[in-house]
Legacy VTK file of the C-alpha trace (Angstrom):
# vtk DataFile Version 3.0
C-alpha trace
ASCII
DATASET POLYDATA
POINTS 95 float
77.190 101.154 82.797
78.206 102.963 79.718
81.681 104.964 80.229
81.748 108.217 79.749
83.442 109.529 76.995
85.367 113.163 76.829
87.665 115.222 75.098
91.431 116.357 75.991
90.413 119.634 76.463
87.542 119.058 78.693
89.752 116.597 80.700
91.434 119.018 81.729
89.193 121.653 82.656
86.589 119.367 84.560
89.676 116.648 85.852
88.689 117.090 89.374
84.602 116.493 89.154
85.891 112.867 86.873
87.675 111.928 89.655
84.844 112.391 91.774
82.718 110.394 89.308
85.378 107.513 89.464
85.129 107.196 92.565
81.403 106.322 92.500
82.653 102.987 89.732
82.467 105.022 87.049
85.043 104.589 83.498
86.192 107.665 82.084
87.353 107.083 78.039
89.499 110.226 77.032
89.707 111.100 73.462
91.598 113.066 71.048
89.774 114.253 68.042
87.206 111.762 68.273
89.723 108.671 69.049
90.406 106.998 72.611
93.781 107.791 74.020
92.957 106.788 77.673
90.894 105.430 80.119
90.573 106.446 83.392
89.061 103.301 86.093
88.554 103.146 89.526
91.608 101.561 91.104
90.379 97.878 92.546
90.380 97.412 96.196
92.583 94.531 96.839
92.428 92.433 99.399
95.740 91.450 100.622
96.920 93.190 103.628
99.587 95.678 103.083
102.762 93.377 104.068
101.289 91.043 101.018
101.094 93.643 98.847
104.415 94.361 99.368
105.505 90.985 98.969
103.826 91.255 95.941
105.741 93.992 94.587
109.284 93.065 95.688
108.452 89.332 93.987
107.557 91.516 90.580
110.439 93.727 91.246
108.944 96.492 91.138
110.419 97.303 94.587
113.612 95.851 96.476
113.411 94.155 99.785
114.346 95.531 103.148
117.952 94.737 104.598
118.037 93.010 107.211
119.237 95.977 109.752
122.816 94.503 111.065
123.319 93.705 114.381
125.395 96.578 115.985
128.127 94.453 118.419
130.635 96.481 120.688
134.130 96.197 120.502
135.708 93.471 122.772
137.358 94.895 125.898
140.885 95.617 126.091
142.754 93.362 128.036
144.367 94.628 130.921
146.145 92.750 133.697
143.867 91.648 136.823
145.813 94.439 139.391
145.507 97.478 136.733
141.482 96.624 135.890
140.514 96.431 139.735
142.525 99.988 140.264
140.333 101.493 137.787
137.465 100.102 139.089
138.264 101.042 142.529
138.803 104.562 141.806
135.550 104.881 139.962
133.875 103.966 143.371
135.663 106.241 145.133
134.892 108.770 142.944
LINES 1 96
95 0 1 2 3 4 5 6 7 8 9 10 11 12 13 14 15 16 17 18 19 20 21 22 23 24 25 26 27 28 29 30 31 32 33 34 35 36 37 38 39 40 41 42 43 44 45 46 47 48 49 50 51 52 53 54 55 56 57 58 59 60 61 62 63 64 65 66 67 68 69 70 71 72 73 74 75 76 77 78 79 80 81 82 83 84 85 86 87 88 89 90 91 92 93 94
């Protein structure tokens, strides 16, 4: 399939229906006063699963890893003596 070759200007203007015709496989070659300055290609479906591909992309650095999220751990009780503790408790039942 021959790619289709357009101008700047016309790029612009008729951007959306190239899309559309990229979509469908088509290559899009953009010029400049007669010369190639771009080329627009389908993207290629890949087959990796999205956790590979962002393996992928954190081995290329192109993106960092996730931190591990870190364990949230409560505060150690205060220790009280044995008589004051069981007060406490005992008036939070009764309450």
């Amino acid at each position: 399939m021959q790619p289709i070759r357009i101008g700047v200007r016309e790029a612009k203007i008729y951007l959306s229906k190239l899309l559309e015709d990229v979509q469908k496989g088509k290559e899009i070659i953009i010029t400049n006063h007669g010369k190639p300055v771009g080329k627009i290609i389908p993207v290629p479906q890949d087959s990796l699963s999205l956790g590979e591909r962002i393996e992928k992309l954190e081995r290329q650095g192109w993106i960092e890893p996730r931190k591990a999220k870190e364990e949230s751990r409560l505060p150690s009780p205060l220790p009280l003596p044995d008589e004051i503790s069981q007060r406490y408790l005992q008036e939070d039942r009764d309450s």
